[in-house]
N, C-alpha and C positions, 0 to 999 in steps of 0.2 A: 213523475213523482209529485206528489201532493205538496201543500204549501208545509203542513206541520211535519211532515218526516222529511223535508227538505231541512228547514229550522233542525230537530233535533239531531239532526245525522251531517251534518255542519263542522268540519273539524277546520284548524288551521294547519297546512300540508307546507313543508317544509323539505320535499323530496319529489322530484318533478321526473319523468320519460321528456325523451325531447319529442314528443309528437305534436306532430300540427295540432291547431284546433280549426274547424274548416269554417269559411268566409261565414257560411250559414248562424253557425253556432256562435260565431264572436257576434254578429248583429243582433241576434236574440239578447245578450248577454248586456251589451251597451241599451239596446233599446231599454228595456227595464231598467237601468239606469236612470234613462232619459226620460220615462215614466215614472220617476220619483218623485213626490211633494215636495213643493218648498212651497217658504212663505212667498204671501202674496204670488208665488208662481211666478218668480224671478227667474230662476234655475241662475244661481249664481256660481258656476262653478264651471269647470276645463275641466276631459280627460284626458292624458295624451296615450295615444295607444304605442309601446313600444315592441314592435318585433324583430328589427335590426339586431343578430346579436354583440355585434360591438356593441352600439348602444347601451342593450340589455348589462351587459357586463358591465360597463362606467355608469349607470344609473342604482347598482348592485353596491357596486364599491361604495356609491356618495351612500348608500344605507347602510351608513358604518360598517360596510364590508362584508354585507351578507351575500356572499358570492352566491350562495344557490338559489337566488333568487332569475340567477341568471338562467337557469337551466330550464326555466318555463318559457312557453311559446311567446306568451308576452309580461312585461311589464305594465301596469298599467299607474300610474301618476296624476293623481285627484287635486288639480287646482283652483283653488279658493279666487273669487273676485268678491273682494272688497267695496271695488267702486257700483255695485251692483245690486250689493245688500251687507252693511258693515256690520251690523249683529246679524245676521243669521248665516251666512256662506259657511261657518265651521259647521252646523247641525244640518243644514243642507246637503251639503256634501258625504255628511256621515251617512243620512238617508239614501242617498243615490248610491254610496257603496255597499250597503247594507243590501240594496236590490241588484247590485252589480253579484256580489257575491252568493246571496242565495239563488240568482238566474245559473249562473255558473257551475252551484252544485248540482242543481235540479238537473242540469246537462250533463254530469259526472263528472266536472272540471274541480280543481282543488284553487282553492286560493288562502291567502295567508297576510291580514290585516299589518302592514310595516307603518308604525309611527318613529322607529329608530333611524332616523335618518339626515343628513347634515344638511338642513334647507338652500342652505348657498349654494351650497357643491349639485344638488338637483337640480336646482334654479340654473346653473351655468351651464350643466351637462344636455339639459333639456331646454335652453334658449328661455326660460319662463322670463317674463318681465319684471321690473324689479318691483313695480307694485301692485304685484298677483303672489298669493300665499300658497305653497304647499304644503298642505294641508296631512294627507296619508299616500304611501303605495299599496300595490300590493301586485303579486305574479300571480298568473291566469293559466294552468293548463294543466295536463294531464296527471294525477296522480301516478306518484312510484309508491304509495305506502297509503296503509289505511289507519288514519292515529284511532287510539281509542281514546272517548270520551273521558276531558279533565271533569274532573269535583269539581261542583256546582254549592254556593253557599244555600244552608237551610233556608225555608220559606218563613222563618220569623226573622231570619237576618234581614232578609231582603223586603220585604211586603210588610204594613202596616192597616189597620183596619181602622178608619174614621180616625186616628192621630196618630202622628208619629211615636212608634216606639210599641205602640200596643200591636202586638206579631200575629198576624194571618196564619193559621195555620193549615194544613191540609185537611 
């Protein structure tokens, strides 16, 4: 799949098959990840990869209880280091999930951006240290459903041309 119909065809999947995802295809998925910019090319950030499904389930629950998060092949848990790079580790990390997640579709995988989540209760479930930030999750595997595409805001909400407020249009 190309890079721009990977982007537009991009949904957040909320309904998982329990299938594997195979060794192959999770390394692809991380590696682009790990191929993400940061500044200075710090890479200030932890993934933990979860497949355990105990685990899976007590990392669900700490995400205020989004149980079907449990039902993907993994978990995956985006942590921030701080002592590494104190402004940038949050835009970091968004970048590396940003190519975590489009590698993911490109492979036919569903994933689903979780910032709802009870940072303690992650941090304890998943051993994180106490001063390393988590940052986002999100579950990694096979789609049960195909969402369609939410509404997107107009191109003059969004886009400015030479100042703010004067709207780009198409």
């Amino acid at each position: 799949m190309d890079t721009l119909q990977t982007i537009f065809e991009r949904r957040s999947v909320r309904k998982y098959k329990q299938d594997a995802i195979p060794a192959e295809h999770l390394q692809q998925i991380l590696e682009a990840g790990r191929q993400a910019p940061t500044a200075a090319n710090r890479q200030p950030w932890h993934i933990i990869v979860i497949g355990n499904p105990q685990q899976r389930q007590r990392v669900a629950e700490a995400c205020n209880g989004q149980i079907w998060m449990a039902d993907a092949a993994y978990i995956l848990v985006a942590v921030g280091l701080p002592e590494v790079s104190k402004k940038w580790y949050p835009v970091d990390i968004g970048i590396t999930l940003q190519n975590i997640v489009l590698a993911a579709r490109s492979l036919g995988y569903g994933t689903c951006w979780i910032g709802a989540f009870d940072p303690a209760k992650v941090k304890e479930v998943c051993q994180i240290p106490a001063d390393l930030e988590v940052v986002a999750c999100t579950p990694l595997g096979v789609p049960a459903v195909a969402p369609e595409a939410r509404p997107r805001k107009d191109w003059g909400t969004l886009f400015s041309v030479d100042t703010y407020g004067n709207p780009l249009t198409r």
